[in-house]
C-alpha positions as a LaTeX table, in Angstrom:
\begin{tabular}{lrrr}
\hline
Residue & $x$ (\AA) & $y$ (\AA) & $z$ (\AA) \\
\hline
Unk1 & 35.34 & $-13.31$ & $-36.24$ \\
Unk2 & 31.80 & $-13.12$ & $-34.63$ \\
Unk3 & 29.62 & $-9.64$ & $-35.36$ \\
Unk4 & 26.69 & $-8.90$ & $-33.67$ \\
Unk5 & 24.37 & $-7.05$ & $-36.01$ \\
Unk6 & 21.32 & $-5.42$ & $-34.61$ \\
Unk7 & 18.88 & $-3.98$ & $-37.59$ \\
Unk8 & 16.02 & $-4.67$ & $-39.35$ \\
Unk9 & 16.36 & $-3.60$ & $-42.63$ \\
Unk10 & 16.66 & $-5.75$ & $-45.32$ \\
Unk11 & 18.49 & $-4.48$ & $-47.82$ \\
Unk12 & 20.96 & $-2.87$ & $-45.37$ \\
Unk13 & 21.58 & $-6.60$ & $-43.90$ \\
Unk14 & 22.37 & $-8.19$ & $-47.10$ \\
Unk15 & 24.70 & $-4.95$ & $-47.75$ \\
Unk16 & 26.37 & $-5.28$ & $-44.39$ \\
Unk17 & 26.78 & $-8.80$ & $-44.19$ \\
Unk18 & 28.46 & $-8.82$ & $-47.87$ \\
Unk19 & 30.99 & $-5.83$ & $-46.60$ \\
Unk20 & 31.57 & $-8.13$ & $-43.44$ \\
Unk21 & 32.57 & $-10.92$ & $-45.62$ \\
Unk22 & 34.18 & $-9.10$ & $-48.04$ \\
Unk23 & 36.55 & $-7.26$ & $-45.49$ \\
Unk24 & 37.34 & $-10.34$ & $-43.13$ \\
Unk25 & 36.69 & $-13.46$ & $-45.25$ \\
Unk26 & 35.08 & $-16.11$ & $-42.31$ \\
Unk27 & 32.37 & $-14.21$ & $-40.33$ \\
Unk28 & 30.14 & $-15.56$ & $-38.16$ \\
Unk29 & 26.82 & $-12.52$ & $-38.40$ \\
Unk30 & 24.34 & $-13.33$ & $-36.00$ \\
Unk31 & 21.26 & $-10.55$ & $-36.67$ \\
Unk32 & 18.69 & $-9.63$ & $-34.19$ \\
Unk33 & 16.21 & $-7.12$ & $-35.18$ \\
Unk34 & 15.43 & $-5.46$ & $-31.16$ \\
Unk35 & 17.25 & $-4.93$ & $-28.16$ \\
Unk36 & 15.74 & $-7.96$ & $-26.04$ \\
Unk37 & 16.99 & $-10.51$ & $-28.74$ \\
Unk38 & 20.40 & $-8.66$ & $-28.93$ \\
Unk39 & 20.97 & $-8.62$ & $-25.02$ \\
Unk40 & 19.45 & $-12.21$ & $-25.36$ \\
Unk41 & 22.37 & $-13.01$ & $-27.71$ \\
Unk42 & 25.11 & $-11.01$ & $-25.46$ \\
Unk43 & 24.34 & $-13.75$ & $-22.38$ \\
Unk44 & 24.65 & $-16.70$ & $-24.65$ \\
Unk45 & 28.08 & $-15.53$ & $-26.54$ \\
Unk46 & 30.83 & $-12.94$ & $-26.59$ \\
Unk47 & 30.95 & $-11.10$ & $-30.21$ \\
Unk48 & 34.00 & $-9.28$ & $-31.54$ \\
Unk49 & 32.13 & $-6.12$ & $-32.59$ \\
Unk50 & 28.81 & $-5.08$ & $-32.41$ \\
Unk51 & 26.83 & $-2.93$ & $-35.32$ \\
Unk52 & 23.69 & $-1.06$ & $-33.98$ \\
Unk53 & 21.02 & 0.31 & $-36.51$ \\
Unk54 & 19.85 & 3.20 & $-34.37$ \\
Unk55 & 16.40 & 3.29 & $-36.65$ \\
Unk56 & 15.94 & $-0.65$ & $-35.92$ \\
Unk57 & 12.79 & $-1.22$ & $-33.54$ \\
Unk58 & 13.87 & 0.52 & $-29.78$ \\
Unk59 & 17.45 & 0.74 & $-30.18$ \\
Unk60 & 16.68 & 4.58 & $-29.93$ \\
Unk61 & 14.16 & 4.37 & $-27.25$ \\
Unk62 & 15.46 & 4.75 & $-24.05$ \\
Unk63 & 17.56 & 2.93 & $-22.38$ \\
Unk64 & 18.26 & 1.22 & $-25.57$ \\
Unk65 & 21.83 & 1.95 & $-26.82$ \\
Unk66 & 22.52 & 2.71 & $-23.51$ \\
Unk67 & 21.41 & $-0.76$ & $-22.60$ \\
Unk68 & 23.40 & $-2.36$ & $-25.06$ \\
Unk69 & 26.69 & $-0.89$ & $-24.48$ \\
Unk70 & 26.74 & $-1.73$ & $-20.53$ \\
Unk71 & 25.78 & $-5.53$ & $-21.56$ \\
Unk72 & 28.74 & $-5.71$ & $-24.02$ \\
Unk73 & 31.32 & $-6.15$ & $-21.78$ \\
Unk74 & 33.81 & $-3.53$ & $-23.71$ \\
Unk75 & 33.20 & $-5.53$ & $-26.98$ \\
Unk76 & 33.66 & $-2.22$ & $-29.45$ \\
Unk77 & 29.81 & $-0.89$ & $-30.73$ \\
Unk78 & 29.56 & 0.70 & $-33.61$ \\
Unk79 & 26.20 & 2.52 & $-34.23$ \\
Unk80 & 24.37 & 3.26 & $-37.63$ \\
Unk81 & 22.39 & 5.62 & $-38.47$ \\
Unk82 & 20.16 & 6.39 & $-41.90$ \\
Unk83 & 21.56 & 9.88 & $-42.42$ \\
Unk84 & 24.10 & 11.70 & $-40.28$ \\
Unk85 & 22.08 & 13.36 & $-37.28$ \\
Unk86 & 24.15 & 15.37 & $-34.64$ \\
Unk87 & 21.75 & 14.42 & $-31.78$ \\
Unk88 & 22.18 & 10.92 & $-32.49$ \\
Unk89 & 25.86 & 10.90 & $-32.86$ \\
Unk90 & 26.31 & 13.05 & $-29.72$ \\
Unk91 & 23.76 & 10.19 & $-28.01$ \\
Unk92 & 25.89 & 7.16 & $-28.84$ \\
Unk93 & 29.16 & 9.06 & $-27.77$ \\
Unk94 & 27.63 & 9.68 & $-24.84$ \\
Unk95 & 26.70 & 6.03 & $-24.36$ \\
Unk96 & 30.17 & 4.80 & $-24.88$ \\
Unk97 & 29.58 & 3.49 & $-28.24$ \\
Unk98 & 33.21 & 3.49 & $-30.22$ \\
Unk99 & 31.84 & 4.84 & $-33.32$ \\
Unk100 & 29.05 & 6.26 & $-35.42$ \\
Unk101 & 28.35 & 6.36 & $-39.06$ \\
Unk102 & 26.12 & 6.71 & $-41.32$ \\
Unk103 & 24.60 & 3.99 & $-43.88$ \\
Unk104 & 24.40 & 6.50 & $-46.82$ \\
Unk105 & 28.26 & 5.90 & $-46.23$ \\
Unk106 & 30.69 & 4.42 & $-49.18$ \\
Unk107 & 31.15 & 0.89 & $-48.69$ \\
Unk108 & 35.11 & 1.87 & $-48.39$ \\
Unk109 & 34.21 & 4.31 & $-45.71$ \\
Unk110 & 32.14 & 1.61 & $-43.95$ \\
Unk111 & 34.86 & $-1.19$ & $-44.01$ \\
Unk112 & 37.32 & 1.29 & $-42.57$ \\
Unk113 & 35.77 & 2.09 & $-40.22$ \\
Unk114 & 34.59 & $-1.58$ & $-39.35$ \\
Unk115 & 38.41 & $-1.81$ & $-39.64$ \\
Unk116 & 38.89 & 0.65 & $-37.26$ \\
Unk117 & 36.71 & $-0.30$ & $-34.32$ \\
Unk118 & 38.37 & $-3.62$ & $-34.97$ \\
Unk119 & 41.76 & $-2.76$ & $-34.22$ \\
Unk120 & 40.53 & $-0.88$ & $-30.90$ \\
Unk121 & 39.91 & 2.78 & $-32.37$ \\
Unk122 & 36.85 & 5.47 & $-32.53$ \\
Unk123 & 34.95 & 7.09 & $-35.25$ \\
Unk124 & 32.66 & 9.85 & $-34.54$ \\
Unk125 & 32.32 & 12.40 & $-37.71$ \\
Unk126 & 31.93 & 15.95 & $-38.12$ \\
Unk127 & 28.24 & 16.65 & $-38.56$ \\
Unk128 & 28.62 & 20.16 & $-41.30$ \\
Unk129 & 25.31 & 21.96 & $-39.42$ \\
Unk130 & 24.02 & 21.07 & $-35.96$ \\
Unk131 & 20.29 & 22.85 & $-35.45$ \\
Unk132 & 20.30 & 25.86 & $-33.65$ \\
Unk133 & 18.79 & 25.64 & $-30.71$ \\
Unk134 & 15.31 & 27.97 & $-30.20$ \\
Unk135 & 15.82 & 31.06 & $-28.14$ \\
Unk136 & 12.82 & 30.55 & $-26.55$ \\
Unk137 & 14.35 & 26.85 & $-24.92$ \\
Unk138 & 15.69 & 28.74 & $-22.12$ \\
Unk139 & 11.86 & 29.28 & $-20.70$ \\
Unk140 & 11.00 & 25.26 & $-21.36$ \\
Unk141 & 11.12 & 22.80 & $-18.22$ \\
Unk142 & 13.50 & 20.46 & $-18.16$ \\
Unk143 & 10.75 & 17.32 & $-18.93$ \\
Unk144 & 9.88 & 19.82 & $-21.93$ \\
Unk145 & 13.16 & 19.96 & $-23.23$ \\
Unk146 & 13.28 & 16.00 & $-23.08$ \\
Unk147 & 10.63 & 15.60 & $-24.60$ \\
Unk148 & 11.61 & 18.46 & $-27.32$ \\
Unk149 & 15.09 & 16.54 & $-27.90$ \\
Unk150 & 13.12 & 13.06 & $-28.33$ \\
Unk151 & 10.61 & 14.80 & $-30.98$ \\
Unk152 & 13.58 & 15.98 & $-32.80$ \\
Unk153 & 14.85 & 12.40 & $-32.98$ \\
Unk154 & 11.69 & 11.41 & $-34.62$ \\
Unk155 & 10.58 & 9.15 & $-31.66$ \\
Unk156 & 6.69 & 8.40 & $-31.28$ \\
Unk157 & 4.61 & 9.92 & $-28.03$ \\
Unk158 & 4.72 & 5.76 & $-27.14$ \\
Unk159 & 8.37 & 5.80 & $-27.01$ \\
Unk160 & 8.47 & 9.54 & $-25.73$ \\
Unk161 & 6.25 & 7.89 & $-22.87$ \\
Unk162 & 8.64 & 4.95 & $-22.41$ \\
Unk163 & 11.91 & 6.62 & $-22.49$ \\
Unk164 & 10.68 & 8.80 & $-19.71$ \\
Unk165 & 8.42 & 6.89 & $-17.97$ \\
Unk166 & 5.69 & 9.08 & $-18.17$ \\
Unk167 & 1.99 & 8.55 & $-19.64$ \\
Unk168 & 0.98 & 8.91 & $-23.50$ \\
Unk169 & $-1.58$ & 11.84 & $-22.18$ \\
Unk170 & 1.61 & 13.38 & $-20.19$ \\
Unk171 & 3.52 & 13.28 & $-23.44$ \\
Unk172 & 1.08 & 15.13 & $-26.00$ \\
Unk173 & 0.14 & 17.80 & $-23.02$ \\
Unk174 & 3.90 & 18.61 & $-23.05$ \\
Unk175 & 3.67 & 18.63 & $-27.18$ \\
Unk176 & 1.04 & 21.10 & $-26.60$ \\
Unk177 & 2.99 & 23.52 & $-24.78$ \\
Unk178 & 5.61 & 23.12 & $-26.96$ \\
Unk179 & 3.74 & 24.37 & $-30.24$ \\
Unk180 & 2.09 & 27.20 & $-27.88$ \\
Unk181 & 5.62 & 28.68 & $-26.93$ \\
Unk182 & 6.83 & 28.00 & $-30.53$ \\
Unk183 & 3.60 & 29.94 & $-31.98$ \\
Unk184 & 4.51 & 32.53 & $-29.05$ \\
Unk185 & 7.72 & 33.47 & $-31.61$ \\
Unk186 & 7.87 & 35.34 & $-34.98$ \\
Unk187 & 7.78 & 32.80 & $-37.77$ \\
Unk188 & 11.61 & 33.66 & $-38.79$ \\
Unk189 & 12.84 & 32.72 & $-35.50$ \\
Unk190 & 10.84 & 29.72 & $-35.30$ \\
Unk191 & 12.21 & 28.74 & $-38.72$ \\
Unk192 & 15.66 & 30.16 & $-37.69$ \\
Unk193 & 15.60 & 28.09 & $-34.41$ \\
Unk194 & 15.13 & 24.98 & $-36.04$ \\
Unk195 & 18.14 & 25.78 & $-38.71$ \\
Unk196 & 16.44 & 24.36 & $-41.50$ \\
Unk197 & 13.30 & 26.02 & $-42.43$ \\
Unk198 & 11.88 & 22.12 & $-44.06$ \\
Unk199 & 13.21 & 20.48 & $-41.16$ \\
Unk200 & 11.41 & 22.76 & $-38.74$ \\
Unk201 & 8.02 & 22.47 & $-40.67$ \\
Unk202 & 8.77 & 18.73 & $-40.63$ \\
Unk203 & 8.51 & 18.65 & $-37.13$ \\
Unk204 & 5.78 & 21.10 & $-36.04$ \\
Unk205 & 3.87 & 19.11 & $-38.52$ \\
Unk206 & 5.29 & 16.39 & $-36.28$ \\
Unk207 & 3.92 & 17.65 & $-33.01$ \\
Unk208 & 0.97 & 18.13 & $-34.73$ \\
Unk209 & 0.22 & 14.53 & $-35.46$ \\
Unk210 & 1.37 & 13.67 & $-32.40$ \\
Unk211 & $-1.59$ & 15.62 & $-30.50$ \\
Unk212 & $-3.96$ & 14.32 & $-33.01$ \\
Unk213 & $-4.27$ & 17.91 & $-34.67$ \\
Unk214 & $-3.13$ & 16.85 & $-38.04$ \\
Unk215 & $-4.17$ & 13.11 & $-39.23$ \\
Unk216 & $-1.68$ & 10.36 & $-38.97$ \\
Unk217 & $-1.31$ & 8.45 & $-42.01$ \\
Unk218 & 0.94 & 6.36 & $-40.12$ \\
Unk219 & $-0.50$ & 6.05 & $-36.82$ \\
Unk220 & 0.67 & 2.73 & $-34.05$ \\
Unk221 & $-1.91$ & 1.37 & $-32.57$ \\
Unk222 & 0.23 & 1.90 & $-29.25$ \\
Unk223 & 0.05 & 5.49 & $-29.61$ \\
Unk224 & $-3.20$ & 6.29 & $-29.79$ \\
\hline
\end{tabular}
């Protein structure tokens, strides 16, 4: 058996791999850490099954799942995520990846699943609480309700930028019009909107940063 394994976290590789081996004895894991080396890999040799770490280097920026499910020439992809996010899950459906799960995930849930895709079938949990979506969405554009859905995925104004093809400045002018229309609402329907009243501070803190209104402890040199 031949797995393609596309992440970049250590400790999650040596977990993985061990699984792999564990479940199917003789494994050949080749590991790539970004989506050139894995399509790089996917002209060279045809893999069983693919595992995608949607937090490993672009795999989330666009077209980067997307990318790698058209090269894999129906080979089953199974995506990964670090905790169960609806948005992502409903991305990699979308895609035509076979399954999503979630690396916080027992290692018997993991090698069933693994199993699963394996013997041809689909995994795609029920996320308990997807965000409610802002009442005041309906008045956004539609390029400000990308770039809303791509700020709730975490994604940097650099990747915003290249998953739209659009400019950096572009980007944080639509961030600003997002907080304005946000601070435009009564504070418990902006904390409403966003479901979870940390995970909606989280993010306008976010935005913040992103505009350069709040330092960046954390700040890429490509997205300055």
């Amino acid at each position: 058996m031949r797995v393609l394994l596309v992440d970049d976290e250590t400790l999650c590789l040596e977990v993985l791999v061990g699984l792999l081996h564990e479940k199917f004895g003789q494994v050949e894991v080749i590991i790539v850490s970004t989506i050139a080396e894995a399509l790089g890999q996917l002209e060279q040799m045809a893999p069983d099954l693919i595992l995608a770490d949607l937090a490993a280097s672009d795999v989330l920026a666009r077209p980067g799942i997307e990318e790698i499910v058209r090269c894999s020439a129906g080979v089953p992809v199974l995506t990964l995520d670090r905790r169960p996010v609806t948005l992502h899950c409903s991305r990699a459906r979308a895609a035509g990846a076979r399954g999503y799960v979630a690396k916080t995930s027992s290692r018997e849930l993991m090698g069933a699943v693994i199993s699963l895709m394996c013997a041809g079938g689909e995994f795609f949990p029920q996320i308990d609480v997807a965000p409610q979506q802002p009442r005041w969405r309906d008045r956004l554009s539609a390029r400000q309700a990308q770039v809303l859905d791509l700020l709730a995925e975490g994604q940097t104004n650099a990747l915003i930028a290249r998953s739209l093809g659009i400019a950096i400045p572009t980007v944080k002018l639509h961030v600003q019009s997002l907080m304005r229309a946000a601070e435009a609402q009564p504070c418990r329907s902006r904390v409403e909107g966003q479901g979870d009243g940390r995970r909606g501070m989280t993010q306008f803190r976010s935005s913040q940063r992103a505009i350069g209104a709040v330092p960046d402890p954390v700040r890429s040199g490509n997205d300055i």
